[in-house]
C-alpha positions in Angstrom: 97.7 24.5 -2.9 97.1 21.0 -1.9 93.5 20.0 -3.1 93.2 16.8 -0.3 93.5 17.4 3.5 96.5 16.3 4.7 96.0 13.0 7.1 98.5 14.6 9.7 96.5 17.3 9.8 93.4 17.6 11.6 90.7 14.7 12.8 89.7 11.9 10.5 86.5 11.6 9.8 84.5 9.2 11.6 83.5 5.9 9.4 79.8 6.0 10.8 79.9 9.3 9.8 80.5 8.1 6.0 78.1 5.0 6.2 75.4 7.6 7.4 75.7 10.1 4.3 77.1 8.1 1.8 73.4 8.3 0.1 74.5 11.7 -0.6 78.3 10.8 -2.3 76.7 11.0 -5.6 76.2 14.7 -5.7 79.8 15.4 -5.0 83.1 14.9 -6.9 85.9 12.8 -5.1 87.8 16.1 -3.5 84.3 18.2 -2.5 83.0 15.0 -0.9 86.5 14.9 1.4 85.4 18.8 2.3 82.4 18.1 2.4 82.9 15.6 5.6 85.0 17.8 7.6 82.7 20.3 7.0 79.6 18.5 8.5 81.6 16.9 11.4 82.5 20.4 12.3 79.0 21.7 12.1 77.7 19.1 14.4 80.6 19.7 17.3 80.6 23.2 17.2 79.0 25.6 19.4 77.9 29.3 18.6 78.1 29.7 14.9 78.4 27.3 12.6 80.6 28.8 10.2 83.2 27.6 8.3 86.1 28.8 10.0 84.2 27.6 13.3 84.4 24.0 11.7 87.9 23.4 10.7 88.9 25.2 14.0 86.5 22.1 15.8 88.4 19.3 13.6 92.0 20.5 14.1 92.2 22.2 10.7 92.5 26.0 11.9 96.3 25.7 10.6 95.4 23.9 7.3 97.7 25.3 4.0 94.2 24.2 2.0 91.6 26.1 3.9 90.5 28.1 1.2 89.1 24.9 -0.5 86.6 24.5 2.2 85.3 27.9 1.7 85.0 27.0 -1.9 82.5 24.0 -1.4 80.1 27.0 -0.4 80.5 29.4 -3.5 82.4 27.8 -6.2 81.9 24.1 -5.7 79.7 22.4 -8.6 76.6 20.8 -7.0 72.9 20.7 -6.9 71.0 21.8 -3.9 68.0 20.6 -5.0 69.4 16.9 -5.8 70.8 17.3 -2.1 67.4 18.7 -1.5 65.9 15.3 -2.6 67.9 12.8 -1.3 67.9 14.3 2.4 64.0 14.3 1.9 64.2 10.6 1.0 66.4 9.6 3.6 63.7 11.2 6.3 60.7 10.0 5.0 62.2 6.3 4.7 63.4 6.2 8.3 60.7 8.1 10.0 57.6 8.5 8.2 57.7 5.0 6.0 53.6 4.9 5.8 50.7 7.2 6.4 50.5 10.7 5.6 53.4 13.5 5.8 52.9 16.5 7.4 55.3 19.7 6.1 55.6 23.1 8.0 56.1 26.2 5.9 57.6 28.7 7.4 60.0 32.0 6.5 62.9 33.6 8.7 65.1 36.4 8.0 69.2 35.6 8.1 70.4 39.2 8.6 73.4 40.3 7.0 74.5 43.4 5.5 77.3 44.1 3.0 76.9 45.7 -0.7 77.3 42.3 -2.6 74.6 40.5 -0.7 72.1 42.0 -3.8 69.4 39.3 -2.6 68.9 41.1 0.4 66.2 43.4 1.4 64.3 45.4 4.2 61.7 43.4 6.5 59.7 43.3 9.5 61.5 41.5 12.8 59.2 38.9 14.0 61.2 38.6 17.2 61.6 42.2 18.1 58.4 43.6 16.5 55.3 43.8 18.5 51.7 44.3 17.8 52.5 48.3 18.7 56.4 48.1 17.8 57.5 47.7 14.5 61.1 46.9 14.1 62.9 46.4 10.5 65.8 43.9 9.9 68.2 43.8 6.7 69.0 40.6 5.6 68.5 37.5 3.1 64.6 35.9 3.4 64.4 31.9 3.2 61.3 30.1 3.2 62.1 26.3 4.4 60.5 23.3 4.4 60.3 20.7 7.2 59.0 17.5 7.9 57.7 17.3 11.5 57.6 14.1 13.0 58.7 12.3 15.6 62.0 10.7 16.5 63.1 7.4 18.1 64.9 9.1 20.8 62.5 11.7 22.3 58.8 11.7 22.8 58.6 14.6 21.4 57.7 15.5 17.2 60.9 17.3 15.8 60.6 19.9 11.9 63.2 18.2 9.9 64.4 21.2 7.2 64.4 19.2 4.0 64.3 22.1 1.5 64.9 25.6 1.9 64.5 28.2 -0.9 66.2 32.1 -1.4 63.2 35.0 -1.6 65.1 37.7 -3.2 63.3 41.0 -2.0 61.8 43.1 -4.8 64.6 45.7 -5.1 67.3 42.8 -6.2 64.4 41.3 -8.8 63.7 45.2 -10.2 68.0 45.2 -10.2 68.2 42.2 -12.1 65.3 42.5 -14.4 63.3 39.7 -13.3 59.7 39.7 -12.3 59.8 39.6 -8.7 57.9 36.7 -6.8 56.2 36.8 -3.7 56.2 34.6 -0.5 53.6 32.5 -1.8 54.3 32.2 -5.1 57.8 30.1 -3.5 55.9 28.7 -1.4 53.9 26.9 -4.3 56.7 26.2 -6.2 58.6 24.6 -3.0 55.1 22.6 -2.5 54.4 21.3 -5.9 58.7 20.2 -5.7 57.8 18.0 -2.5 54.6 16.5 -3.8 56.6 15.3 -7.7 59.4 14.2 -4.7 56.3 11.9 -2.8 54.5 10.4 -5.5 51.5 8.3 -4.1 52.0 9.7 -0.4 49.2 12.0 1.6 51.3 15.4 2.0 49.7 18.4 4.1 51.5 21.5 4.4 50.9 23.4 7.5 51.6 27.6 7.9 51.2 30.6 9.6 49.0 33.5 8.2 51.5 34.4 5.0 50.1 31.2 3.6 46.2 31.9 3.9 46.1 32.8 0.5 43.9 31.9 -2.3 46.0 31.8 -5.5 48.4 28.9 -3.1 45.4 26.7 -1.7 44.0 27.0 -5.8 47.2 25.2 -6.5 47.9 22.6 -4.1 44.7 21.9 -3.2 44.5 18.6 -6.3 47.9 17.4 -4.9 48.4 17.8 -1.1 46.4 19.7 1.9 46.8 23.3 3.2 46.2 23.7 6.6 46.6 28.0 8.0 45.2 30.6 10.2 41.8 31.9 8.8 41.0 35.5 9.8 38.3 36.4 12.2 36.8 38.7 9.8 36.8 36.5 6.9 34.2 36.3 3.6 32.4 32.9 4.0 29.7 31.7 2.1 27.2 28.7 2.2 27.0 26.5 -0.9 24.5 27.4 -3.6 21.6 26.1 -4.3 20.4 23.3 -6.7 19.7 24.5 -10.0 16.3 22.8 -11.4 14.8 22.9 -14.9 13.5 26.4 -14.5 16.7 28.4 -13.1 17.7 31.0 -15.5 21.2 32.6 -15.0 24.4 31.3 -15.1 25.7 28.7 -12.5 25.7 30.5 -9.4 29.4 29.9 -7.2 28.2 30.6 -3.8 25.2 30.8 -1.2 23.8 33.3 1.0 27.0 34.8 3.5 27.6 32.9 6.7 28.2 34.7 10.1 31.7 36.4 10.4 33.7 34.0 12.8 34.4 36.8 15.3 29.8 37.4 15.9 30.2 32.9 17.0 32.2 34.0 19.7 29.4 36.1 21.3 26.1 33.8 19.7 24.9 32.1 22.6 23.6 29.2 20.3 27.4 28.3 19.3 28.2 24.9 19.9 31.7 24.9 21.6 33.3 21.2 21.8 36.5 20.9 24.8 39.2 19.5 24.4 42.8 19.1 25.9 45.8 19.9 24.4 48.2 17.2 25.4 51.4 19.5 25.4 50.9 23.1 26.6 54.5 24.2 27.7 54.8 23.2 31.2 51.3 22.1 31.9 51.6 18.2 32.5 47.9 17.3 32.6 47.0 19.4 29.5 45.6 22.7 28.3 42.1 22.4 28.3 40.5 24.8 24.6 37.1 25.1 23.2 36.2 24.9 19.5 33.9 24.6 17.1 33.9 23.9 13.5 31.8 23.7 10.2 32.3 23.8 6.7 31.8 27.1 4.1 33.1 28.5 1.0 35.8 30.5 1.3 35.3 33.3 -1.4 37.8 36.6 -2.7 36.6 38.5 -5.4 38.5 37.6 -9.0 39.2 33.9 -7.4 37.4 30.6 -7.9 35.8 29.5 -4.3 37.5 27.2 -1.9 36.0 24.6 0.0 37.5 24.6 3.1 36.5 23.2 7.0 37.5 26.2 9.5 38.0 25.6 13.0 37.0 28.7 16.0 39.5 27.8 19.2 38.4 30.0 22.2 40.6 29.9 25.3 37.9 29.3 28.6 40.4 31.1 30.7 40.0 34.4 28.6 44.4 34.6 28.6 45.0 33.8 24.5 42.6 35.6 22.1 40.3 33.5 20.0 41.7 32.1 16.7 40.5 30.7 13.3 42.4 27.8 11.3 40.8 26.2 8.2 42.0 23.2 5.8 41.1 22.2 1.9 40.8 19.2 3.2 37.1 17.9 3.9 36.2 14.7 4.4 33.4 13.0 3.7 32.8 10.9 7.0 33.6 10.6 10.6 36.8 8.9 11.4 36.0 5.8 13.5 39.1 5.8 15.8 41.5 8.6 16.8 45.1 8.3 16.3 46.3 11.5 18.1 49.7 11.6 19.4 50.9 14.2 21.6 54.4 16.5 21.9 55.8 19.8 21.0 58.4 20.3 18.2 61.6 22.1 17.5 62.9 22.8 14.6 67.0 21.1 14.0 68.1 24.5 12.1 69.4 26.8 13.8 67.9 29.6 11.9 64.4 28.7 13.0 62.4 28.7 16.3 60.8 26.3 18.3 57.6 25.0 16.0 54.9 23.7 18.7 52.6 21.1 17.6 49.3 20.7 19.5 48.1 17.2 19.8 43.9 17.1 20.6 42.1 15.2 22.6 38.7 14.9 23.6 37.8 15.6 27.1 36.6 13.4 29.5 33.2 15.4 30.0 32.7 16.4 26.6 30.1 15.0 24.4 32.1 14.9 21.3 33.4 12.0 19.4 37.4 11.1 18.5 39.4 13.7 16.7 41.6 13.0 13.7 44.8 13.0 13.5 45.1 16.8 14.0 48.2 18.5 12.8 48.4 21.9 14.2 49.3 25.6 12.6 52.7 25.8 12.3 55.1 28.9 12.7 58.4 28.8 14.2 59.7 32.8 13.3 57.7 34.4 15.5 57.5 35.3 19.1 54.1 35.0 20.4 52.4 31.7 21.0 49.3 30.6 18.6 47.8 27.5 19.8 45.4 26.1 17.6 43.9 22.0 16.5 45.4 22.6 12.9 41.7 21.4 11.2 39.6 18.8 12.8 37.3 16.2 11.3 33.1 16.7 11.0 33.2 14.6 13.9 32.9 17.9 15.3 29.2 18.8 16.4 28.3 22.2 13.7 27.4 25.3 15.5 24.3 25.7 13.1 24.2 29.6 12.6 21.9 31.4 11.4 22.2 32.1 7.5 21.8 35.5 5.8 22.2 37.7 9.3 25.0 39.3 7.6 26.2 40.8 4.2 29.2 39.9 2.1 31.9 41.7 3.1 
C-alpha cells in the first residue's frame, strides 16, 4: 500500500492552501500532514456530507490504491486534538479579535448515529423536533463546542468560530466503562477553564443557553472569565445583607431579605421598563423595538455559596415572544461613558450547529436611558425556537426599585 498520494492521481493541493495552515504542520508527521491537505480541501468543496469518501471523490481520489490511509488520519493517526484545539484558537483570536474582550458561545448538539460500537452514545431529547408539548428522543454522540463569535472582514455580519469541541459520553457508556460519569456542565467547566489557561491576560465571557445557568459552573469561572445565561422567571433572589456592627450576634449572615420573583415585575406597575432596539431582528431592517429592565441581587440555591449576578427582564411590547430573564457574574462598578454596540446576526461555520443570533442593543430615540455596553447576547444555536434577549446590560440601566420583603424565599 503506498503511504504518499500518487501526484498522477487526484488534484494537488493548492499552495495558499499550505501557507494558510502551515501553523498547524507541527501536529502532524510528514505522511498525515499530506492526508491531512486533501482531506480539508475536500471538505471545503464538497456539498452534502462531508465525509471522507465525499472528499477524495471531490479531489479526484475516488480511485486511489491508498484510500484507506485517509480513513486512518481519523481513527488511527497519532495527533492531539487539543494542540489542534489551541493553535486554531490562536490563529482566530490573532486575526480577528487582536484586542478587547472575547466573547465564547457554549452550546451542545446531538450527532445521531447508531451502531453497537459507538459505546459513547446515548438517548436524548431532539431540540429540533421536540416541542414544548412534543417530546421526541434522538440516539446519537453529544458534543459540547466552543465558538468564538465575532465578526469577519467579509460580511457585516458576527460569525461562531468552533475552536474547541469536546465528547459527553452519556451515563450508560461511563456506568460501562467504570468511570464516574460527568455532566453537561461539569464539560463545560473544564472546556472553559482550557480557553481561559489558552488567553492569559485577555477579557473572556462565555455566553449559553439555559443548560449553563448553573451554580456549581458560574462558582468556577466566575475569578477567571464572565458567564452570561438565561435566568428563570421563577428564580430565588436575594438582596445583600446587612452591615454587621459591634453588637450583631450570629454568624455572618450570606443574604438579605428575598427580592420579588422576576415573573410578579412583569405585572408591577411601578417597574421601570427602558426601550430599546435590536439592530438585527431577522428581516426587520429598522430594528426590533424590546423593553427591559435590570438590577442587581444575589442569586442563592441551597448547599451553594451566593452569586452576585446583574439580571436583565426583556418584555416584548407587541405581546408575540414571551418575557425572558438573562443574568451575568459580571457587575460593574460604574456607568460606561460611551457605547460601543455593533450590530448583526451570527451563524455558526460547523455544520453540526444552527444559526447562533446575536442581538446588538441600542437605545431608542425616545427613551430616557443612557448608552448600553457592549452587550453580548444569549447564545444557543441547537434549538428551534427563537430567544431574543440583550445578553446582560450595564447599571446604566435605570433599577426598577421593588419592593423588598413582599415575598418569601422560595
Amino acid at each position: 500500500m503506498l503511504h504518499h498520494p500518487s501526484a498522477a492521481v487526484g488534484d494537488a493541493v493548492p499552495q495558499i492552501l499550505r501557507q494558510w495552515l502551515q501553523a498547524l504542520r507541527t501536529c502532524f508527521t510528514a505522511p498525515s500532514w499530506e492526508h491531512v491537505l486533501v482531506l480539508i480541501m475536500g471538505a471545503l468543496l464538497a456539498p452534502g456530507k462531508r465525509t471522507v469518501s465525499s472528499c477524495l471523490r471531490m479531489t479526484g481520489r475516488a480511485e486511489a490504491a491508498n484510500f484507506a490511509s485517509y480513513h486512518q488520519i481519523l481513527n488511527r493517526a497519532c495527533w492531539s486534538p487539543r494542540s489542534i484545539a489551541r493553535r486554531l484558537l490562536g490563529l482566530v483570536v490573532e486575526r480577528l479579535v487582536p484586542d478587547g474582550l472575547i466573547v465564547i458561545g457554549m452550546d451542545d448538539t446531538i450527532e445521531r448515529r447508531w451502531g453497537r460500537r459507538i459505546s459513547a452514545r446515548g438517548i436524548y431529547r431532539d431540540p429540533v423536533r421536540s416541542s414544548h408539548g412534543h417530546f421526541v428522543k434522538a440516539s446519537g454522540l453529544r458534543w459540547l463546542s466552543f465558538m468564538v463569535l465575532t465578526p469577519v472582514p467579509w460580511t457585516s455580519l458576527v460569525k461562531a468560530l468552533p475552536v474547541l469541541t469536546l465528547l459527553a459520553p452519556s451515563e450508560r457508556s461511563d456506568h460501562q466503562r467504570g468511570r464516574r460519569h460527568k455532566l453537561l456542565t461539569d464539560w463545560a467547566r473544564q472546556g472553559a477553564l482550557q480557553l481561559c489557561r489558552w488567553l492569559p491576560g485577555r477579557r473572556i465571557i462565555f455566553v449559553g443557553d439555559s443548560s449553563f445557568a448553573v451554580h456549581e459552573l458560574a462558582h468556577a469561572i466566575t475569578a477567571r472569565a464572565t458567564l452570561i445565561s438565561r435566568l428563570r422567571l421563577d428564580a430565588s433572589l436575594f438582596a445583600p445583607p446587612s452591615k454587621r456592627t459591634t453588637r450583631t450576634v450570629g454568624r455572618p449572615a450570606q443574604k438579605g431579605p428575598a427580592l420579588p420573583k422576576l415573573k410578579t415585575l412583569l405585572s408591577n406597575p411601578a417597574t421601570t421598563w427602558a426601550r430599546i432596539i435590536v439592530s438585527a431582528w431577522y428581516g426587520h431592517v429598522e430594528g426590533k423595538t424590546l423593553e427591559i429592565t435590570s438590577d442587581t441581587a444575589l442569586w442563592y440555591r441551597p448547599g451553594t455559596p451566593v452569586m452576585p449576578i446583574r439580571w436583565v427582564l426583556v418584555r416584548d411590547p407587541d405581546g408575540k415572544r414571551a418575557p425572558q430573564a438573562f443574568f451575568s457574574t459580571d457587575i460593574p462598578s460604574s456607568p460606561p461613558k460611551s457605547s460601543p454596540c455593533s450590530s448583526g446576526a451570527g451563524r455558526s461555520r460547523s455544520r453540526s450547529l444552527r444559526p447562533v443570533p446575536i442581538l446588538a442593543l441600542r437605545p431608542s430615540g425616545n427613551s430616557p436611558t443612557r448608552p448600553l455596553h457592549e452587550p453580548p447576547r444569549h447564545c444557543s444555536g441547537s434549538t428551534a425556537s427563537y430567544r431574543y434577549g440583550p445578553a446582560i446590560c450595564s447599571p446604566a440601566l435605570p433599577p426598577h426599585t421593588p419592593q423588598r420583603g413582599t415575598e418569601k424565599p422560595a
